[in-house]
N, C-alpha and C positions, 0 to 999 in steps of 0.2 A: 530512407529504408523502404524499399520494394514488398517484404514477405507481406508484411498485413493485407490480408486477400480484398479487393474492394467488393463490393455488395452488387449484386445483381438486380435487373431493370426494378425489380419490387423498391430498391431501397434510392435505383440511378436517376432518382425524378425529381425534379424541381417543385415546390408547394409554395402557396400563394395564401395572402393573409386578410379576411374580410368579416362581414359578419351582417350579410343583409340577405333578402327574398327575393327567389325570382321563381319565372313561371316561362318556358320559351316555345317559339310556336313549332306544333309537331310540325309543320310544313316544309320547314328549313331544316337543313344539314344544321350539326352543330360544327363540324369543322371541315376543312377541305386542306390537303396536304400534297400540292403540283396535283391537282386534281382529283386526288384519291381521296374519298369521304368518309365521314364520319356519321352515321345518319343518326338523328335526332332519338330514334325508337332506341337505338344500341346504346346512345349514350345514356337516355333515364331508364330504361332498364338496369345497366350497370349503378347509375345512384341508387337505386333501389333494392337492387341485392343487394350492395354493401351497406349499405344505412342497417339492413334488418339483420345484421348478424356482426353484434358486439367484440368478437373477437378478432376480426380483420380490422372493424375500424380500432382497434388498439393498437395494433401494430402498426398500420396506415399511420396516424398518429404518432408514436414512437419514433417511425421514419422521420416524419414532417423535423421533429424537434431535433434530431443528432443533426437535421441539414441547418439547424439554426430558425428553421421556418414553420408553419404550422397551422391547423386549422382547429378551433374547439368545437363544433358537434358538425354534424352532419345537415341538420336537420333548419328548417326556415323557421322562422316565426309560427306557421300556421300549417293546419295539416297538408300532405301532399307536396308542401315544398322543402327545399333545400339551400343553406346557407352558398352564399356565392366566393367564398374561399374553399370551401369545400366540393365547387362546384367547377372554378377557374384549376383548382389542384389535378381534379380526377381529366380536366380534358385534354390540362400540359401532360398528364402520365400518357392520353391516348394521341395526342401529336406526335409525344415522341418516338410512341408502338408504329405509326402511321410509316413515320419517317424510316425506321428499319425495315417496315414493310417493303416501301416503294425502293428502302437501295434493294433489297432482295430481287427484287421486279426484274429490277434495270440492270443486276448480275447475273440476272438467271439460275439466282443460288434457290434450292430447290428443298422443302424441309419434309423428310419423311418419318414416319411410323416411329424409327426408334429415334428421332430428333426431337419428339414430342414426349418420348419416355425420359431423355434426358432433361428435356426443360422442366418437366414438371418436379425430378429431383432438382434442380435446380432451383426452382421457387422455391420452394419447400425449405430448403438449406436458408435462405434469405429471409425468408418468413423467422427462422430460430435464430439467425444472425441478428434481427433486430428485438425479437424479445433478451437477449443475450445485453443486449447494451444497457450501459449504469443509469440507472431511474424508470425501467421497462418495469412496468407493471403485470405485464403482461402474463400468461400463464401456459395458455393454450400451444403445443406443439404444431409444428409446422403442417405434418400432416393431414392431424384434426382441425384445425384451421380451414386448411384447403376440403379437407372433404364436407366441411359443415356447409359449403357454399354451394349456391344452384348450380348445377352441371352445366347448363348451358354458358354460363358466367365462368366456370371453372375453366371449360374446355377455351373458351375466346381468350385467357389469361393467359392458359399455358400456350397457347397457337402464340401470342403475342411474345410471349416467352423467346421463343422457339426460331421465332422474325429477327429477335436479336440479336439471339446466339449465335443465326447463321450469318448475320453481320461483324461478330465478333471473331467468328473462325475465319472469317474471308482477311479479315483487317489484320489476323496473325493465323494465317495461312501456316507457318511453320510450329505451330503447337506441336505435334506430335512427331517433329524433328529433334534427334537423338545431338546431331550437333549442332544444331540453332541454341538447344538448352547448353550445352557446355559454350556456346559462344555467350551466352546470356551471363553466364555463371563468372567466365573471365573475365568479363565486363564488369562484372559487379562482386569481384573476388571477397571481396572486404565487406559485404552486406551479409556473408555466412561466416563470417571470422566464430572461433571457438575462446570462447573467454575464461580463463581460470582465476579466479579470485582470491584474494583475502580482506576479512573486514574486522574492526572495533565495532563491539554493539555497548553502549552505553547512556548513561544522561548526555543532555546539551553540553554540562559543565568536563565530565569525563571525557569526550569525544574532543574538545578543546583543546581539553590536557594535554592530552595523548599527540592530537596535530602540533601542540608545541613543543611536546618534546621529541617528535620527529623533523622537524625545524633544525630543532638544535643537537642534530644528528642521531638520535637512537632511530634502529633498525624498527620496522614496522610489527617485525616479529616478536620484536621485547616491549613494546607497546602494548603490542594483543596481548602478551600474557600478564603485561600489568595492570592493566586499564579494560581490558574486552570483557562485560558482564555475563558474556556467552560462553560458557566452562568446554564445551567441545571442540570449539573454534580454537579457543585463548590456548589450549593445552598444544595445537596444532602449529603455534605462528602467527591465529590466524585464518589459516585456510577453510573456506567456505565450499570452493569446489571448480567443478567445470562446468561449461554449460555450451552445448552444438545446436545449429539452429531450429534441429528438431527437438528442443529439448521444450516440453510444457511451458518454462520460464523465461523463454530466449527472451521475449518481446520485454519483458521488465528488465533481465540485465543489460538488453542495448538502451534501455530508458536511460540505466544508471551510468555503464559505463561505455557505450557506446564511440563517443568521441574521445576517450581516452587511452592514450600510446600507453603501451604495455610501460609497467614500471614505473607508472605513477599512477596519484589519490584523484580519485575522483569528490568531485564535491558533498559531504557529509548530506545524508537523506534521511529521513523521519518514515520509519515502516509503520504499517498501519494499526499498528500495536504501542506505536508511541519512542519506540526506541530509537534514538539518531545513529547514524552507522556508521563509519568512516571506512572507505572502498579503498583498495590498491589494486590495479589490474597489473595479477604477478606477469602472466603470458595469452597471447592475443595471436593466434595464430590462423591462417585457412584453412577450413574443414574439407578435406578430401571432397573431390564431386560424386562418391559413389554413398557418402554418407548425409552430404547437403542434397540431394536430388528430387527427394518428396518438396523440401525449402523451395529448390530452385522451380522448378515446376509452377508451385502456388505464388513465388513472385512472379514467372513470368507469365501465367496468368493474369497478375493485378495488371502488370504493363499492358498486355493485349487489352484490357478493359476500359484502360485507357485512353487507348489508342483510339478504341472504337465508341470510347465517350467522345473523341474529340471529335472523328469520322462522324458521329451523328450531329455534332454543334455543328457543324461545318455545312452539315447536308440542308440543315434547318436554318441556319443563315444566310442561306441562297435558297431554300427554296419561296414557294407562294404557299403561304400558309394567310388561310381565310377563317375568320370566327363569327361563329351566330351573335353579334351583338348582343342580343337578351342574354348571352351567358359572360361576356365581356370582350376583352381583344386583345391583339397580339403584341406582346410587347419584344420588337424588335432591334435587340441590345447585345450583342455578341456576347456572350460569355453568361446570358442573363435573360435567355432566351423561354417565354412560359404568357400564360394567359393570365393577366388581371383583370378583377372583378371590374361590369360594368360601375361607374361613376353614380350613375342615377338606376340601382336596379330597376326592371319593370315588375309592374306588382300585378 
């Protein structure tokens, strides 16, 4: 399933797991990317705003953990420094800025005035997409986020932003093709199906019931009205409703009943109230393209995102990517591509 929109550069970065001090010498690059650098002042700079402003590294954090990965503070042992996962995290985020940079370079793709007004809606959205996620502690809106940060930090973010996007429009060049989207849509007819349902809501033991005495042939409609705890539904058959891919709930009913042919039970589920359910998907049909289009749209979006996640593995696994040792090195592993901490921090 395509619609779930994938998250933008803020969330598309790889995090690295450590928890030691380091110190690296202003002299050296911290990174180099087919020769385009990373200079030492820009990158402790950026540790530095973000260390001093709690509510980005929350969300920094939050990200780390939905990718499965993650760093717990920012900060070194001793003043002035910074922990080296947290330090290997923030330079994989600016290799991979690097790396959208230099394909821009080498396309000639060119990012103006209101490309820079769109990135920074963009961050923005990303930023509330990951306080959004389940155990985000987080509080601060996207916006306030972004404007608590030092301008100069802000503006190098959203420019980095900006280096992506115009990597990502290039990689799906047909974005704002009327029938690119309706070829997308035919292709993937069945990811905007409209599902109308009917359900049993009950104990464990009723919802049993009920599946064995639809077994042994009663209709699912005389079911519901014997066994369904739910007096609206039960009175109905049954019936719960419809749901079109723009509908608030879609993402939960393809949870439920997604892989299920019309005219049969989907597997009994426990709602978060405690009640088990038993699903029948009455009719499962294609949603007209003029009512799926906002849908199609934001999956073919998630695909271009895609695409141009793979276009950047792709650019970084061939290119010469060089790391300041004192901050650690490059770990060249397709699929797995990020900087971990040095072995023996320097102190």
């Amino acid at each position: 399933m395509l619609v779930k929109k994938t998250l933008v550069l803020v969330l598309a970065l790889v995090i690295v797991v450590g928890a030691a001090v380091w110190r690296f010498p202003e002299a050296a690059d911290a990174a180099a990317v087919d020769g385009s650098t990373i200079s030492t002042s820009s990158f402790y700079g950026d540790l530095a705003a973000i260390s001093a402003h709690p509510d980005f590294v929350c969300y920094l954090k939050v990200a780390a953990k939905a990718q499965g990965q993650g760093f717990t503070s920012t900060q070194g042992a001793t003043p002035g420094t910074y922990s080296t996962d947290f330090a290997a995290y923030w330079l994989t985020r600016r290799i991979n800025a690097e790396a959208a940079k230099v394909f821009d370079a080498q396309h000639h793709l060119k990012v103006t005035s209101a490309d820079l007004a769109t990135a920074q809606e963009r961050y923005i959205a990303s930023i509330d997409a990951v306080g959004s996620l389940q155990g985000s502690t987080c509080t601060a809106k996207g916006a306030a986020v972004l404007a608590e940060l030092p301008a100069g930090f802000r503006a190098a973010e959203i420019a980095r932003q900006a280096d992506y996007d115009a990597m990502l429009a290039a990689t799906n060049a047909a974005l704002a093709d009327p029938s690119k989207l309706q070829a997308f849509y035919a292709a993937h007819l069945h990811d905007f199906d409209t599902y109308c349902l009917s359900g049993i809501v009950g104990t464990q033991a009723q919802v049993a019931q009920a599946q064995a005495e639809i077994a042994a042939g009663m209709s699912f409609a005389e079911a519901a009205a014997k066994f369904s705890q739910d007096p609206s539904s039960a009175a109905k058959g049954g019936q719960l409703g419809c749901w079109g891919p723009t509908s608030a709930a879609y993402a939960n009913v393809v949870a439920i009943a997604g892989k299920v042919p019309a005219g049969q039970l989907a597997p009994p589920y426990v709602n978060q109230y405690g009640n088990y359910i038993l699903v029948k998907v009455d009719t499962r049909t294609p949603t007209p393209y003029a009512e799926a289009a906002a849908a199609v749209r934001t999956a073919f979006e998630a695909a271009g995102q895609q695409a141009s996640a793979a276009v950047l593995g792709g650019l970084l696994y061939r290119a010469e990517v060089a790391v300041n040792p004192a901050i650690g090195f490059w770990n060249h592993v397709r699929g797995d591509l990020k900087v971990l901490p040095p072995a023996k921090p320097a102190r």
